[in-house]
C-alpha positions as a printed NumPy array, in Angstrom:
array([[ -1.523,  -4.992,   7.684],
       [ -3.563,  -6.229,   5.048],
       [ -4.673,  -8.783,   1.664],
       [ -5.874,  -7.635,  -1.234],
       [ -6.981,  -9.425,  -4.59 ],
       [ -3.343,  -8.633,  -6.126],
       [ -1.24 ,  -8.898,  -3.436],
       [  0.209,  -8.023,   0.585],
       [  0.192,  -5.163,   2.462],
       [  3.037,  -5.108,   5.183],
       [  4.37 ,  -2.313,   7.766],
       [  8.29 ,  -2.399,   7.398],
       [ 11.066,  -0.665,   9.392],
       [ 14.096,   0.604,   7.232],
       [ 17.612,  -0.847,   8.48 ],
       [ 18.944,   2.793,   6.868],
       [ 16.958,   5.548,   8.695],
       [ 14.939,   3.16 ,  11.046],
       [ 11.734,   4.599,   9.726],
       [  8.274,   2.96 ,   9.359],
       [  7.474,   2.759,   5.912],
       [  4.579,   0.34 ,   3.658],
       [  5.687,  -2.22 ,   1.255],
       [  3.237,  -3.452,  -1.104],
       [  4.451,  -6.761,  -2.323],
       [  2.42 ,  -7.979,  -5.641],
       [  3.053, -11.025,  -7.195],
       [  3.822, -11.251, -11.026],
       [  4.15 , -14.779, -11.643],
       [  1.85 , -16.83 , -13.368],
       [ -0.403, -13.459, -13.652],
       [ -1.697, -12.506, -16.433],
       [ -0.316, -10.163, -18.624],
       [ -3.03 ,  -7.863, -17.792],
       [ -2.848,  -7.383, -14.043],
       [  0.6  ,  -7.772, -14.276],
       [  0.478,  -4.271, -16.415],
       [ -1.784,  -2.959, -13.783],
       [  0.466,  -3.907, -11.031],
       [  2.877,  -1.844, -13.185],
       [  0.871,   1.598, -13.914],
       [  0.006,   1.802, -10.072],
       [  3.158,   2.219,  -9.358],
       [  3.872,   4.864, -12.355],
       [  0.937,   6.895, -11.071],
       [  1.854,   6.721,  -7.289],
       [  6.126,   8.085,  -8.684],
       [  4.09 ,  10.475, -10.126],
       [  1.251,  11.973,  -7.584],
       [  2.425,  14.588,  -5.089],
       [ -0.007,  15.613,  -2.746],
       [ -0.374,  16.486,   0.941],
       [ -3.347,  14.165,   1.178],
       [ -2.228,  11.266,  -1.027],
       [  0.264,   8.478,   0.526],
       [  3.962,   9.649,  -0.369],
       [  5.35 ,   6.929,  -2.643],
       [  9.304,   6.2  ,  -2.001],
       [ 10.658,   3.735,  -4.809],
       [  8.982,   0.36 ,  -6.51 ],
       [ 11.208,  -3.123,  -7.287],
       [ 10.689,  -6.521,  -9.03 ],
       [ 12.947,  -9.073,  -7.499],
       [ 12.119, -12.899,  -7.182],
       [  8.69 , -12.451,  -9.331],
       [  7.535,  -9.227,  -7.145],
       [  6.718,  -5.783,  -7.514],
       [  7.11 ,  -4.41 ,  -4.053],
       [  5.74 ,  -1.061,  -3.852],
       [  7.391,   1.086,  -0.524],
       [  5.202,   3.961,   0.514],
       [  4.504,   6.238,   3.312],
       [  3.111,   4.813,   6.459],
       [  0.063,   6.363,   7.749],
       [ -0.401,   5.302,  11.667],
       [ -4.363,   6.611,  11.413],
       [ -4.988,   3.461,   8.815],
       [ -6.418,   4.169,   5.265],
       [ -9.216,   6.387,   4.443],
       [-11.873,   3.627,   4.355],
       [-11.275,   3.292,   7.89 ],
       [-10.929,   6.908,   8.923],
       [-14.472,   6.913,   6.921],
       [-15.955,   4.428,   8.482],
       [-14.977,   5.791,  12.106],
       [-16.345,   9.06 ,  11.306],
       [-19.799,   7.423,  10.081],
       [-20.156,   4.423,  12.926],
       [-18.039,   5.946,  15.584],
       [-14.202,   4.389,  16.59 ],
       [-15.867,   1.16 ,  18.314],
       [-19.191,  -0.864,  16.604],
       [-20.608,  -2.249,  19.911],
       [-24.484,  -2.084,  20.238],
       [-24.21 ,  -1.332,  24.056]])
């Protein structure tokens, strides 16, 4: 789904209740100490934000020298892009 400067973005399927969810997978080795605390108060925020508009968060792990983050899955994309549809229009072509 996506790359950002700390880590993966990935669409996952649950083998429990076979629902689409997002795992954020960070790295924490051979980070520093500093990102590596950011890493950790995103995901203390997201536990702690409830809010129709805001991605649900589920649950957050380390394991193997990752944070993986699961949240909701939003099938429209993220906001930037639902912002950037709504100001260019759903396709960019010049025709």
């Amino acid at each position: 789904m996506g790359r950002g400067a700390y880590g993966v973005i990935k669409k996952v399927v649950s083998y429990i209740d076979h629902k689409e969810y997002v795992m954020k997978k960070i790295t924490m080795a051979y980070t520093n100490p500093n990102k590596q605390q950011a890493a950790l108060k995103e995901a203390d925020i997201l536990k702690k934000v409830d809010h129709t508009h805001i991605i649900k968060y589920y649950t957050s792990f380390i394991e193997n020298s990752y944070l993986y983050i699961i949240m909701e899955y939003a099938e429209g994309g993220d906001l930037s892009r639902v912002i950037m549809e709504d100001l260019f229009g759903s396709n960019n072509n010049d025709d």
